[in-house]
C-alpha positions in Angstrom: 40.8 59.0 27.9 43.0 61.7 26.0 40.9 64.9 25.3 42.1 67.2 22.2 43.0 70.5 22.6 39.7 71.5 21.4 37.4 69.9 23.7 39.7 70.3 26.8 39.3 74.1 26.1 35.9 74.0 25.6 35.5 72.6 28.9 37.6 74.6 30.9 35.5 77.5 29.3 32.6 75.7 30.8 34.3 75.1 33.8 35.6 78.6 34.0 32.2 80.4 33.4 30.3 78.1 36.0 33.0 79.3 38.4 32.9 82.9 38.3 28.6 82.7 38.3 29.5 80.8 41.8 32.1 83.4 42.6 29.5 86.4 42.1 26.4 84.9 43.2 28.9 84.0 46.6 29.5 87.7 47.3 26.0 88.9 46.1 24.7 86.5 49.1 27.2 87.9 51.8 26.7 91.2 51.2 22.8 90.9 50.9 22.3 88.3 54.0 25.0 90.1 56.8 24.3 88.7 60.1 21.3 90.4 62.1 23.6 91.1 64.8 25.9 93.7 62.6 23.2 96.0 62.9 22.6 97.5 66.3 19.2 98.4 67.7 18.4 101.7 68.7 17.8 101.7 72.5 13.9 103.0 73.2 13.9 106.7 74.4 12.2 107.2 78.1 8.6 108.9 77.6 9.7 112.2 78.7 12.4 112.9 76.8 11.8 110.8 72.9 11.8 112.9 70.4 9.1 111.6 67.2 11.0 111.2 64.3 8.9 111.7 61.1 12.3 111.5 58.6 12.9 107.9 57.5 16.0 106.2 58.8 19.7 106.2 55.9 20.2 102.8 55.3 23.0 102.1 58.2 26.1 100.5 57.1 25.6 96.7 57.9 28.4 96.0 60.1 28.5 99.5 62.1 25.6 101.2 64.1 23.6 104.2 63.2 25.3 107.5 62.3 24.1 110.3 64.5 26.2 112.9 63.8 25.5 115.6 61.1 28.5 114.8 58.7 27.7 111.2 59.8 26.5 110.3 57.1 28.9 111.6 54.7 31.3 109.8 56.0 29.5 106.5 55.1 29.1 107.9 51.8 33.0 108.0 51.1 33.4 104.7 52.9 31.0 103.2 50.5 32.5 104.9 47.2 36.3 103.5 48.5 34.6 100.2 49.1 33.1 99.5 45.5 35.9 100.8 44.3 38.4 98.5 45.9 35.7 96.0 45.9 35.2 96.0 42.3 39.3 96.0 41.9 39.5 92.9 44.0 37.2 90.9 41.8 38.8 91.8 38.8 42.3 91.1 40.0 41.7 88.1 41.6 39.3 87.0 38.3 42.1 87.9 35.9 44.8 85.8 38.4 42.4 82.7 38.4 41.6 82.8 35.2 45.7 82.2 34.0 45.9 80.3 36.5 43.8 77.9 35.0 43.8 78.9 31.8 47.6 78.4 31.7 48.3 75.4 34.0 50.6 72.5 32.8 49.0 70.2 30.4 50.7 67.1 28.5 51.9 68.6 24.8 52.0 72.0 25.7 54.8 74.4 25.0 56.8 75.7 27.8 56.1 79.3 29.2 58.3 82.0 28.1 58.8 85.3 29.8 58.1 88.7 28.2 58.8 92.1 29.0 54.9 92.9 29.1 53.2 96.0 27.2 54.5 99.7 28.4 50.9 101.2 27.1 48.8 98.9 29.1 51.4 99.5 32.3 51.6 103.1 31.6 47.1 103.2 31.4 46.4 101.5 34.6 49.1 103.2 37.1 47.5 106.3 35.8 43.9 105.7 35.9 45.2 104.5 39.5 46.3 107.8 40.2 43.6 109.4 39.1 40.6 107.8 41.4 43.1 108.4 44.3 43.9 111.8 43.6 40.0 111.6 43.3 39.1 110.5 46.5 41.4 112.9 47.9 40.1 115.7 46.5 36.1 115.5 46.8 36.5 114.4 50.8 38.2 117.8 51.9 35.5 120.2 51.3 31.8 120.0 52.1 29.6 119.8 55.2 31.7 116.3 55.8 34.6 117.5 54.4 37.7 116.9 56.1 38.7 120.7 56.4 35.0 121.4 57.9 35.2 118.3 60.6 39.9 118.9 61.6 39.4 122.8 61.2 35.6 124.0 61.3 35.9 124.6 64.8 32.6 126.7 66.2 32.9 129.3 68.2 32.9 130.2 71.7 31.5 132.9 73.8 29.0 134.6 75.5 26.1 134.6 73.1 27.2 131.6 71.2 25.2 127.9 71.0 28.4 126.3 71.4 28.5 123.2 73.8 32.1 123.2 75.5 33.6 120.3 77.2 37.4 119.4 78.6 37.7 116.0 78.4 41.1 114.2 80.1 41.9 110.9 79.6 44.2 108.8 81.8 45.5 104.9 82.4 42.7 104.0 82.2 39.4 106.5 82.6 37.6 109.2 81.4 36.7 112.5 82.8 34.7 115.5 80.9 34.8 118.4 82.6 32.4 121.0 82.5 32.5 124.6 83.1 29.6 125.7 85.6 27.3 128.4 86.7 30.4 131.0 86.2 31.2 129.9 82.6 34.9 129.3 83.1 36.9 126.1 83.8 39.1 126.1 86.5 42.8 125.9 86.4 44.0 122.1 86.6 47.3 121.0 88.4 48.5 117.3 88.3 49.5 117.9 92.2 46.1 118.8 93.3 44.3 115.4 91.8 42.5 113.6 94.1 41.2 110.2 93.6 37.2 110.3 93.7 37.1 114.1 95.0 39.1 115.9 92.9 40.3 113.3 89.4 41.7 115.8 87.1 43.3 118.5 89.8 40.9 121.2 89.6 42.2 124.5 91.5 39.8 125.2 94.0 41.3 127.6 96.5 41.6 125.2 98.9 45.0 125.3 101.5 46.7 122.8 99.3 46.3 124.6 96.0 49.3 126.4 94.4 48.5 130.4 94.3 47.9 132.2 92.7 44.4 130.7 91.5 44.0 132.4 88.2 40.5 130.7 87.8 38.6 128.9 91.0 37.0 125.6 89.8 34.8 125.1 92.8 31.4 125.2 90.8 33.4 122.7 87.7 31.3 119.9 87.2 33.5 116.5 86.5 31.5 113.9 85.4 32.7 110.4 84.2 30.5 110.2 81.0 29.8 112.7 78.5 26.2 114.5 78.3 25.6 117.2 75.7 22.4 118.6 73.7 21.1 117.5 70.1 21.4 119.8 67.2 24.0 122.2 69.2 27.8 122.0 68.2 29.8 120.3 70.8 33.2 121.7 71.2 36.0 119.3 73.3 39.7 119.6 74.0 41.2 116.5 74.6 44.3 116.8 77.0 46.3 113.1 78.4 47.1 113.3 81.9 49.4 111.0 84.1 48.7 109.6 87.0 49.7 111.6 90.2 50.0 109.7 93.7 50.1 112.0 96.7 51.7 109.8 99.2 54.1 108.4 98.3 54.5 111.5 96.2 55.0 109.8 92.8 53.8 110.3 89.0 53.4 108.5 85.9 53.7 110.5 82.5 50.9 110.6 80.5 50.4 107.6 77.4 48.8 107.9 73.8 45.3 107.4 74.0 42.3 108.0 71.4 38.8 109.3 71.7 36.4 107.1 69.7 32.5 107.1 69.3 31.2 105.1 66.3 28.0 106.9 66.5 30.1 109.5 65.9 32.0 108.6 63.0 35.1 110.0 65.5 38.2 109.2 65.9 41.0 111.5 67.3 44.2 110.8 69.2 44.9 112.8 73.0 48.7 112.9 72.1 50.9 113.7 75.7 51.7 117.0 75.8 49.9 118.0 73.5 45.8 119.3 74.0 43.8 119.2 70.7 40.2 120.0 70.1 37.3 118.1 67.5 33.3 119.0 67.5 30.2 117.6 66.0 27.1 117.9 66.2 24.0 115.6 67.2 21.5 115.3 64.7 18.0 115.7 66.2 16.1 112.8 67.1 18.4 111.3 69.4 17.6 112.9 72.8 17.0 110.3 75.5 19.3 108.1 73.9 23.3 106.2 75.1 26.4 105.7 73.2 29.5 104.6 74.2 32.8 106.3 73.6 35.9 103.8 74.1 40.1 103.9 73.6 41.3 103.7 70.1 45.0 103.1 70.9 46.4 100.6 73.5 47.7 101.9 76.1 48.1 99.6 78.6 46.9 96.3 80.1 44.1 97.9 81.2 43.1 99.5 77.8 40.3 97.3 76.7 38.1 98.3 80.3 38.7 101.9 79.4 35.0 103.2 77.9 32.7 105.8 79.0 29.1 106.6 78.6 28.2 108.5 76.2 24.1 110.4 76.8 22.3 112.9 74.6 20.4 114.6 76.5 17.1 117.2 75.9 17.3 121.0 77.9 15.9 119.9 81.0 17.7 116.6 81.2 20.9 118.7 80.7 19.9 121.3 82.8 18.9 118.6 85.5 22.4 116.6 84.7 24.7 119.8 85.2 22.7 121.4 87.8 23.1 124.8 85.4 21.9 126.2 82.0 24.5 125.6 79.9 23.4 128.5 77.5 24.2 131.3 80.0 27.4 130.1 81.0 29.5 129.1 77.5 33.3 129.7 78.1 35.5 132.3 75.7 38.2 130.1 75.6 40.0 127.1 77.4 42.3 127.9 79.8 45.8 127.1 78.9 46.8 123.4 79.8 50.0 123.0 82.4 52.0 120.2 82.6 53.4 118.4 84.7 57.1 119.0 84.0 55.9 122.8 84.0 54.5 122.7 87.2 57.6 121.5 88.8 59.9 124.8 87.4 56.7 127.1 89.3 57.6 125.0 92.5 61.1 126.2 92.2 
């Protein structure tokens, strides 16, 4: 049967209408009915150290667990407002493109498509409005409590006096080590040459025979620990340093790799370049004592990359205190101690 142009456009219209109601009601159902196992549960907090929480819980992002630090949240925020913006992009692109698609295909009796320069106005309109929400976004995520100036350059403060929670954290194919600073309130000086595997990982100074004087800072009291523990609702201060490998006998070393600290509790994600120590911070938001994270790799770095994770423990003051085997309040560093290389090790030799 031959339709007319007439009818054959009424029902594509029909057709085309039906479509798009599947098309929406498809993506209203996958966003609404996300798999149960995209949201995490909260682990239960041991009697003597939960914390009751009388706030009620954000609404979590459905594929990612709970945010628990304090510009957590805001970072969701900006991940939403860049997803329903793309989001809402992608529909109408891909609507428009189906739409000529079928709206246009090849049909007996109809004239051949000709090509057109387009319309300059129209092109001109939607680069700039495309400009403008980037420039947008840009703008409105660099200030603020989850700004990006507060989280890359908000660094707190350190010092006797201050509630600053200070941690050195090495990384190396393919573990973790945090390193705290003791009783004495000052990290020991760390040597590649002087790393011992399970007594001494990272190569703390300790005045012992083998250690290279002078020792500017002894890090006999240093507590190395192969997860990270810190306090809720205290700002947590870390430099992040890569490390190499050093083997004793045969006297041999590998040069530290790229690697990247990553919680998702968090919401962060910063790379431990070689050579290079940086520092990040955040802060725990109350409510979480008692409870475990997990703070993985972020950048391959070898074939071993995928086993290299730590845990990650938020701890009350007498869990800390009890975890440390020192009050951490009485003994907060002034600074870090400046980070030696490897290569620079070998000139002090000479």
């Amino acid at each position: 049967m031959i339709l007319t142009r007439e009818k054959s456009v009424a029902g594509y219209s029909s057709g085309f209408r039906s479509g798009m109601s599947m098309v929406v009601v498809t993506l209203a159902v996958l966003v609404l009915a996300a798999p149960a196992w995209s949201q995490e549960e909260k682990p239960v907090a041991p009697a003597e150290t939960a914390v009751e929480v009388t706030q009620e819980a954000d609404l979590p992002l459905l594929w990612m667990p709970e945010a628990i630090s304090t510009y957590g949240d805001g970072v969701d925020w900006l991940f939403w407002l860049i997803f329903w913006i793309t989001g809402i992009a992608f529909v109408v692109v891909e609507g428009l493109m189906l739409y000529f698609l079928i709206r246009y295909r090849h049909r007996e009796g109809r004239e051949k498509a000709h090509y057109t320069h387009g319309n300059n106005r129209l092109e001109v309109s939607w680069t700039l409005a495309t400009v403008a929400i980037l420039v947008f976004i840009g703008v409105i995520q660099l200030w603020g409590e989850s700004g990006w100036l507060t989280i890359k350059d908000g660094y707190p403060e350190m010092g006797k006096g201050k509630e600053t929670f200070v941690v050195r954290v090495y990384a190396e194919q393919f573990a973790w080590y945090f390193n705290y600073p003791g009783k004495d309130g000052k990290f020991g000086d760390q040597r590649h040459s002087e790393i011992e595997k399970g007594t001494n990982p990272v190569g703390l100074l300790k005045g012992s025979p083998g250690a290279k004087p002078p020792v500017v800072t002894d890090g006999t009291d240093d507590k190395v620990l192969s997860r990270l523990v810190v306090p809720e609702g205290v700002n947590v201060l870390l430099q992040l340093t890569s490390i190499g490998k050093y083997i004793y006998e045969p006297r041999s070393y590998t040069h530290p790799v790229l690697h990247s600290f990553f919680s998702p509790h968090l919401r962060l994600k910063q790379d431990l370049v070689p050579y290079h120590p940086n520092q990040l911070w955040f802060r725990v938001k109350p409510g979480n004592a008692g409870e475990k994270f997990e703070i993985v790799c972020a950048e391959l770095c070898g074939e071993g990359h995928s086993g290299m994770r730590a845990d990650f423990l938020v701890l009350d003051e007498a869990g800390l205190a009890k975890e440390l085997g020192y009050d951490w309040r009485t003994a907060v560093p002034e600074n870090f101690p400046d980070v030696v290389h490897y290569y620079q090790e070998e000139k002090e030799e000479e």
